[in-house]
C-alpha positions as CSV (number, residue, x, y, z in Angstrom):
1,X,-74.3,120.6,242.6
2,X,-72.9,118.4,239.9
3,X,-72.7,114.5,240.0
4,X,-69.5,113.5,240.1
5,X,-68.3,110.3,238.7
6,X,-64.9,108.6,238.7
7,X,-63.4,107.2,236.2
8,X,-61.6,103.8,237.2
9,X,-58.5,104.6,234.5
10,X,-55.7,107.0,234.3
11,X,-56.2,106.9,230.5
12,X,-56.6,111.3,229.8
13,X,-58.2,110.1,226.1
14,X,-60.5,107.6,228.0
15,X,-61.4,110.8,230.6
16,X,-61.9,113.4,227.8
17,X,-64.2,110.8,226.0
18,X,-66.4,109.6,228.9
19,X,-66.8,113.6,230.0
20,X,-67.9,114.2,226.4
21,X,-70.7,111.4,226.1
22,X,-71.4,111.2,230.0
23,X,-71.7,115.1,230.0
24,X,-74.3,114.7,226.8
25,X,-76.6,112.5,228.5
26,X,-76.5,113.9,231.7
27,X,-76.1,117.7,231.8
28,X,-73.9,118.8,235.0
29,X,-72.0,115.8,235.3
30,X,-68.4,115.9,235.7
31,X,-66.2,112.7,235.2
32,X,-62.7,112.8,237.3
33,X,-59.7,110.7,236.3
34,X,-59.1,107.6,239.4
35,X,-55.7,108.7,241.2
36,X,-55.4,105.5,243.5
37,X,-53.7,102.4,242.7
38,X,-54.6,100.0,239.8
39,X,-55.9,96.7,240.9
40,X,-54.9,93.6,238.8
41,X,-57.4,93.0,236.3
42,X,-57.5,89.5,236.0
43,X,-60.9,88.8,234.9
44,X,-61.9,86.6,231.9
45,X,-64.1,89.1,230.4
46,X,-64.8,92.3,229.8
47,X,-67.2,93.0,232.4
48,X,-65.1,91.2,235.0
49,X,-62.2,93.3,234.3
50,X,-64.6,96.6,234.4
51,X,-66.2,95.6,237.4
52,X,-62.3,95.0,239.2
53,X,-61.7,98.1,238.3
54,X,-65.0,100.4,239.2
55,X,-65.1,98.4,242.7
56,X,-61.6,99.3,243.6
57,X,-62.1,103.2,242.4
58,X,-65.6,103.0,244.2
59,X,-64.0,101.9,247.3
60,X,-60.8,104.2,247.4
61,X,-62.7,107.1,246.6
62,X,-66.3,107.0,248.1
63,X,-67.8,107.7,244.6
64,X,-70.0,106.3,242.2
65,X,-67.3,104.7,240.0
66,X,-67.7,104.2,236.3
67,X,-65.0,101.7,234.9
68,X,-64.7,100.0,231.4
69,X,-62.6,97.3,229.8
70,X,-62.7,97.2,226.0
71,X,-61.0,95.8,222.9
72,X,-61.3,94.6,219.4
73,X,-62.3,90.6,218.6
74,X,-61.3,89.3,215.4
75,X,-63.6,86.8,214.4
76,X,-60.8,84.9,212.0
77,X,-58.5,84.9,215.5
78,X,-61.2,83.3,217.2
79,X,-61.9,86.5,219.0
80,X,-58.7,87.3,219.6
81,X,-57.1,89.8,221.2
82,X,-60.3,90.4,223.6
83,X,-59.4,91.3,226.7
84,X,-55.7,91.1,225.7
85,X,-56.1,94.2,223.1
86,X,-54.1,96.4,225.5
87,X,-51.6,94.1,225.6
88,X,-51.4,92.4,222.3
89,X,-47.8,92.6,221.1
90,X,-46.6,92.1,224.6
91,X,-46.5,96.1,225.6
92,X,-49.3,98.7,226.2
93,X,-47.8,100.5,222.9
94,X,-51.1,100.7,220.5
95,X,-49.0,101.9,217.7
96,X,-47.0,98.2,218.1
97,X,-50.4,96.6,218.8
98,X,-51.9,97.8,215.9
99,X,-49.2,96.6,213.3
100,X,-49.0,93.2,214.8
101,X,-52.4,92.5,214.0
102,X,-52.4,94.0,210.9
103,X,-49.1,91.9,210.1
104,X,-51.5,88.8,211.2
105,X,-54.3,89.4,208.7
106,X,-51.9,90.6,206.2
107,X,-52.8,87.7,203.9
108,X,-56.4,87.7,205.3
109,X,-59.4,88.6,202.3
110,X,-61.0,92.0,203.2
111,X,-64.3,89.9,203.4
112,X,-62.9,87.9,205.9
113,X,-61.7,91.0,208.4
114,X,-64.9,90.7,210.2
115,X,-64.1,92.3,213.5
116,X,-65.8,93.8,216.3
117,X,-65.0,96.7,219.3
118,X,-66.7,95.5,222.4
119,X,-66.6,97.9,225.4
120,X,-68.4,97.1,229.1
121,X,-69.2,99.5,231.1
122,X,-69.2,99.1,235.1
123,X,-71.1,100.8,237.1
124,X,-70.5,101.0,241.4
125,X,-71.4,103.0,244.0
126,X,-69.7,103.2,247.5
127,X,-72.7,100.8,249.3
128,X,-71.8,97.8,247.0
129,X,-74.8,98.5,244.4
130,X,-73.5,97.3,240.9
131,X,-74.3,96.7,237.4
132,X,-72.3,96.0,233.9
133,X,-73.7,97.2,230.3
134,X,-72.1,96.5,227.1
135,X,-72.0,97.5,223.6
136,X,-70.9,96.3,220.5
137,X,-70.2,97.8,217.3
138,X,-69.2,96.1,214.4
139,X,-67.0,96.5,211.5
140,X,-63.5,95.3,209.7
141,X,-60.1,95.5,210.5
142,X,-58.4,97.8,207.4
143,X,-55.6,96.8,205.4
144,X,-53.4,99.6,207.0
145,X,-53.4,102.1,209.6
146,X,-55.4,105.9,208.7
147,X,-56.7,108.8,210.5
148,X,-55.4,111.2,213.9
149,X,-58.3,110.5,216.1
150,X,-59.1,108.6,218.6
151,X,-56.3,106.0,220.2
152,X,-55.8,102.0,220.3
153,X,-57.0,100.5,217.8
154,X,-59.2,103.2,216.3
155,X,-57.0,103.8,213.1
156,X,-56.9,100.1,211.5
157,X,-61.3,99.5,212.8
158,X,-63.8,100.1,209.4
159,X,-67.0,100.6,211.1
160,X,-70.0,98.6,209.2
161,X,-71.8,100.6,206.8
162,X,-69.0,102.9,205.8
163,X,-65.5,103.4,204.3
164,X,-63.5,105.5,206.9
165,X,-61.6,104.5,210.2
166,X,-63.1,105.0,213.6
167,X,-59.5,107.7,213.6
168,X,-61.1,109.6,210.8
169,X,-64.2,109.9,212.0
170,X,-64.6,113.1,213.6
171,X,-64.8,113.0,217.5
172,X,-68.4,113.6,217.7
173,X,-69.3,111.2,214.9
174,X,-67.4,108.4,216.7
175,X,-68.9,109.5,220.2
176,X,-72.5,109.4,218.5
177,X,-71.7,105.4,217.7
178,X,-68.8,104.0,218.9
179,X,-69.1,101.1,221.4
180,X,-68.9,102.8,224.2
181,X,-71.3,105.4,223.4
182,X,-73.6,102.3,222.7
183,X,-72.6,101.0,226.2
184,X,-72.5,104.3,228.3
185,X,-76.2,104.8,226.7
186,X,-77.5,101.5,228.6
187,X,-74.9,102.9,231.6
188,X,-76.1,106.2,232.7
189,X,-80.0,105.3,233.1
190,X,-77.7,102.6,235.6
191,X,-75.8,105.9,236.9
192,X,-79.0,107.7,237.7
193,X,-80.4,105.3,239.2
194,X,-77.7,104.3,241.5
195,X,-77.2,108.2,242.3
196,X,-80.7,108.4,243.3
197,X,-79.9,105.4,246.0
């Protein structure tokens, strides 16, 4: 029988990109999209914010829940947005997200874009057992928008050590690096584990 996971989002992208890294790393597993109601994420990190979410999804659903909170940091902001990425231009609109920060560093030099995708990854199971991983993968913020893949902030992020967007790289390239492959490898040793009680 498979493992079954939920997902803690209603984010189909988010879904289709867990199930295609999760499903990698552990053969069988099926990852499910959350259908309760979204609790109020009003943690001061990243792995607060995940572990919100995977509790509540863990508790309405009886499941091991998975759950992550993400976003870029921008050294030259201070680390801005963080946990506000989703939010950044005052909607959950990425294309208006996007082109306020680009409108920010607009005058910024390209060696001074430093930036940085960090993505934790909760992990809870219905008896209370929890852990958070996280990865990190660095790069630059471009000087404009480029590429059809991925979503948020994928089209304006220059991951270190090459030329294209995280939007042009091709959906197996990305899941092979990205920071939430990085942060679902450290997760689904967690996953096993937990599965195994």
């Amino acid at each position: 029988m498979p493992q079954e996971l939920v997902l803690a989002t209603h984010n189909a992208h988010k879904v289709a990109e867990f199930q295609r890294i999760v499903g990698e790393r552990m053969p069988g597993a099926v990852v499910l999209a959350y259908d309760g109601p979204e609790p109020v994420e009003d943690g001061t990190s990243f792995a607060a914010n995940a572990l919100i979410k995977a509790r509540a999804a863990a508790a309405h659903t009886g499941r091991i829940a998975l759950a992550d909170d993400s976003g870029i940091t921008v050294d030259i902001l201070g680390a801005a947005p963080g946990i506000l990425s989703a939010r950044w231009s005052g909607t959950r609109d990425d294309r208006a997200n996007r082109e306020l920060l680009l409108a920010q560093l607009a005058d910024i030099r390209d060696e001074d874009r430093g930036a940085r995708f960090t993505c934790a990854i909760a992990v809870v199971a219905p008896d209370g057992r929890e852990e958070v991983a996280e990865g990190v993968w660095p790069g630059r913020i471009a000087r404009a928008a480029a590429g059809e893949h991925g979503f948020g902030y994928d089209p304006v992020f220059v991951p270190d050590g090459g030329e294209l967007t995280a939007a042009e790289l091709a959906p197996e390239a990305k899941d092979a690096d990205s920071h939430r492959a990085r942060a679902l490898a450290l997760a689904v040793p967690v996953i096993e584990r937990l599965a195994a009680g």
